[in-house]
TORKEDO-54479 format. One line per 8 residues: number of its first residue (from 1); their letters; for each residue x, y, z of C-alpha. Coordinates in nm, 2 decimals, padded with zeros to 4 digits. Layout:
NUM	A	X Y Z; ...
***
This chain:
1	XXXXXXXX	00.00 00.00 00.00; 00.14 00.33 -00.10; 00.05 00.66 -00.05; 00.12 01.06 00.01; 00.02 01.23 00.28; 00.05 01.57 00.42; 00.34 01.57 00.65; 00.49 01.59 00.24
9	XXXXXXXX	00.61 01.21 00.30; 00.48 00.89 00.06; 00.45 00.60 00.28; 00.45 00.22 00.16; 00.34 -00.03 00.40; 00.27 -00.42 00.37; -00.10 -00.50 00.28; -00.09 -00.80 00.51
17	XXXXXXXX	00.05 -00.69 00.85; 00.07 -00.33 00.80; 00.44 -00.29 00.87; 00.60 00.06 00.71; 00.80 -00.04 00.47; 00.95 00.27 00.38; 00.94 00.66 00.37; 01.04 00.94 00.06
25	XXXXXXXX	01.03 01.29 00.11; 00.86 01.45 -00.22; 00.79 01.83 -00.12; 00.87 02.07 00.07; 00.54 02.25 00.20; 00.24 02.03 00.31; -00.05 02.25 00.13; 00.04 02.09 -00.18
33	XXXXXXXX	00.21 01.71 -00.07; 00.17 01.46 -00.26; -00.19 01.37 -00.04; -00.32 01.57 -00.35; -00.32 01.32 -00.62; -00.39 00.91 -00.63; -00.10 00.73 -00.72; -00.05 00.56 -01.01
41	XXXXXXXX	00.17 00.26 -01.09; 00.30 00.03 -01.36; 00.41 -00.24 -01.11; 00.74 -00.14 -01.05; 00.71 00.24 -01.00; 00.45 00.47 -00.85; 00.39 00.84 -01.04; 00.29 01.16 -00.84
49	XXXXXXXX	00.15 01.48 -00.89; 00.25 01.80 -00.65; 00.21 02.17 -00.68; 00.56 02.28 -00.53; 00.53 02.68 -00.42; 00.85 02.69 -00.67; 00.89 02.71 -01.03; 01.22 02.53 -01.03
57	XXXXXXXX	01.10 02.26 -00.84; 00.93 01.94 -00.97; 00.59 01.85 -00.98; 00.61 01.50 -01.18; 00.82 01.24 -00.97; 00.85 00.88 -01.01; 00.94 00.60 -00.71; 01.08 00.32 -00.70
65	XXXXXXXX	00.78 00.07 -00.56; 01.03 -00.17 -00.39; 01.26 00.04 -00.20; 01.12 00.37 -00.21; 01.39 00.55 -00.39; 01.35 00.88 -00.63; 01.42 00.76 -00.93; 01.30 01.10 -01.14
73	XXXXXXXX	01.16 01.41 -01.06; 01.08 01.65 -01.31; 00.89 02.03 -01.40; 00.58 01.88 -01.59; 00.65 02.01 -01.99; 00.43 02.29 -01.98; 00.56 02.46 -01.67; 00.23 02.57 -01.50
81	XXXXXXXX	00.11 02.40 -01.18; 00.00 02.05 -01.27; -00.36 02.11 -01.05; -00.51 01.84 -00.85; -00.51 01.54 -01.16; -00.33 01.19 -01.15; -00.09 01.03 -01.38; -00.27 00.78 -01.62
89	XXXXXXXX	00.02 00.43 -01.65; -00.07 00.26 -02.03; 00.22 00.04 -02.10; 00.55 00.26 -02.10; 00.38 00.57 -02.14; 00.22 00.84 -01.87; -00.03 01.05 -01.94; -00.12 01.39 -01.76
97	XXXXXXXX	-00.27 01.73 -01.75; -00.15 02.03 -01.60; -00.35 02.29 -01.43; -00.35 02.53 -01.75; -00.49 02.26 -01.96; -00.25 02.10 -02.17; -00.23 01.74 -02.18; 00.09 01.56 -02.24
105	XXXXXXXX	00.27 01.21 -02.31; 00.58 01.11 -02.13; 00.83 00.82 -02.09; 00.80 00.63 -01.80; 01.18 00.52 -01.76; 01.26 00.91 -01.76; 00.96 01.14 -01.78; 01.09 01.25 -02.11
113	XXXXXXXX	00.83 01.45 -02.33; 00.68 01.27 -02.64; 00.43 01.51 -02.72; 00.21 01.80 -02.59; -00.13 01.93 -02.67; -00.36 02.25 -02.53; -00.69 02.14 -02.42; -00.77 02.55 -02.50
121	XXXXXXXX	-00.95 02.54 -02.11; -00.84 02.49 -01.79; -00.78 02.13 -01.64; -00.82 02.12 -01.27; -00.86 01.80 -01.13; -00.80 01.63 -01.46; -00.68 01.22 -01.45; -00.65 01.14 -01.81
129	XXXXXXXX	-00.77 00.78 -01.88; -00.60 00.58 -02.16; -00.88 00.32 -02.37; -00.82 00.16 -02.70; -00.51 00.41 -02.83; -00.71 00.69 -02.69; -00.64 00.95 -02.44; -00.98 01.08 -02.31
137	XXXXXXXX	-00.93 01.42 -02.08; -01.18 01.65 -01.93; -01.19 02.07 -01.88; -01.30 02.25 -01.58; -01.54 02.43 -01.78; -01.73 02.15 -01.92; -01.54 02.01 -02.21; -01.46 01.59 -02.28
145	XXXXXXXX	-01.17 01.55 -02.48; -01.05 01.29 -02.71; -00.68 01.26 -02.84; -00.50 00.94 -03.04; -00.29 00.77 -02.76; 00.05 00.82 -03.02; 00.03 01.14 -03.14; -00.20 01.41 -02.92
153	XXXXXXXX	-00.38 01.45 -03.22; -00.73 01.58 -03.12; -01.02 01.32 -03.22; -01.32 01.53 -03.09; -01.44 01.72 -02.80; -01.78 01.72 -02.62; -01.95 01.99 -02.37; -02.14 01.90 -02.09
161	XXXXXXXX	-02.29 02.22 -02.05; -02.21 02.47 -01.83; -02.17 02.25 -01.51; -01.78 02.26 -01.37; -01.62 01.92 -01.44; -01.39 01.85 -01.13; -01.37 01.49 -01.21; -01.19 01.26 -01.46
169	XXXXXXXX	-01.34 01.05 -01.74; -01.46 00.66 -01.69; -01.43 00.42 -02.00; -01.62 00.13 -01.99; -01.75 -00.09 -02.25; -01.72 00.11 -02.53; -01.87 00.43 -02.32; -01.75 00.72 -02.17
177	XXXXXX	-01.85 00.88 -01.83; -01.81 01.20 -01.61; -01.99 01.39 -01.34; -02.07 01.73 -01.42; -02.20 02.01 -01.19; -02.48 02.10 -01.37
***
């Protein structure tokens, strides 16, 4: 079991007994620790989210799942805060939005940018899910969007009228689904 919490610490401890296993440092103020976002993983490595109070520092970091160790941490692409999303895992490639809405592809062996895209609207709590070679993210101000999984070319976008969306897409079974505030 691994997560952040607020003291700016992730934690892992063992599922069975609950022994810690180990502790990382990620930030250095607790308003924006990594309690933020969800973790993500591939298996080997757990991805984070923060919003550091810095511009030099990073905001994209990647553990080791084992041992706990930093194994890259990294500005996110487009600079701005990344906002309250997740990182979405799909094979060797992370997926994520920052809080000025644009959505990009990285590396997972060394957060490397493949490619970036503007969603055009702001992306606050934005988790981009990953279905079928598709990226789907959503907008703040009530926009689904749809982007090829290789390129970041834009398929199509949707509003949901003028309700905020604070959550992150759903795929299942061929469908997409959000909450909306209207």
């Amino acid at each position: 079991l691994i997560f952040g919490c607020w003291d700016t610490n992730v934690y892992a401890l063992d599922i069975l007994t609950g022994k810690h296993l180990w502790k990382t440092g990620l930030v250095k103020y607790w308003a924006y620790s990594p309690a933020n976002c969800d973790p993500s993983t591939d298996g080997r490595n757990v991805y984070f989210t923060t919003i550091p109070m810095e511009e030099n520092l990073p905001d994209l970091v990647c553990v080791d799942a084992s041992a706990g160790n930093i194994k890259w941490a990294i500005r996110n692409p487009g600079k701005p805060f990344m906002g309250l999303g997740s990182i979405a895992v799909s094979g060797n490639d992370l997926y994520a939005a920052n809080l000025p809405g644009e959505i990009f592809k990285l590396s997972a062996a060394d957060g490397k940018e493949i490619w970036r895209t503007a969603l055009g609207q702001d992306a606050y709590a934005c988790t981009p899910v990953v279905e079928n070679d598709t990226v789907y993210a959503s907008s703040i101000w009530g926009e689904v969007f749809a982007f090829e999984a290789q390129s970041g070319k834009k398929l199509w976008s949707y509003s949901t009228g003028r309700g905020y969306l604070f959550a992150s897409p759903v795929c299942k079974n061929g469908n997409i689904y959000i909450s909306s505030m209207d």
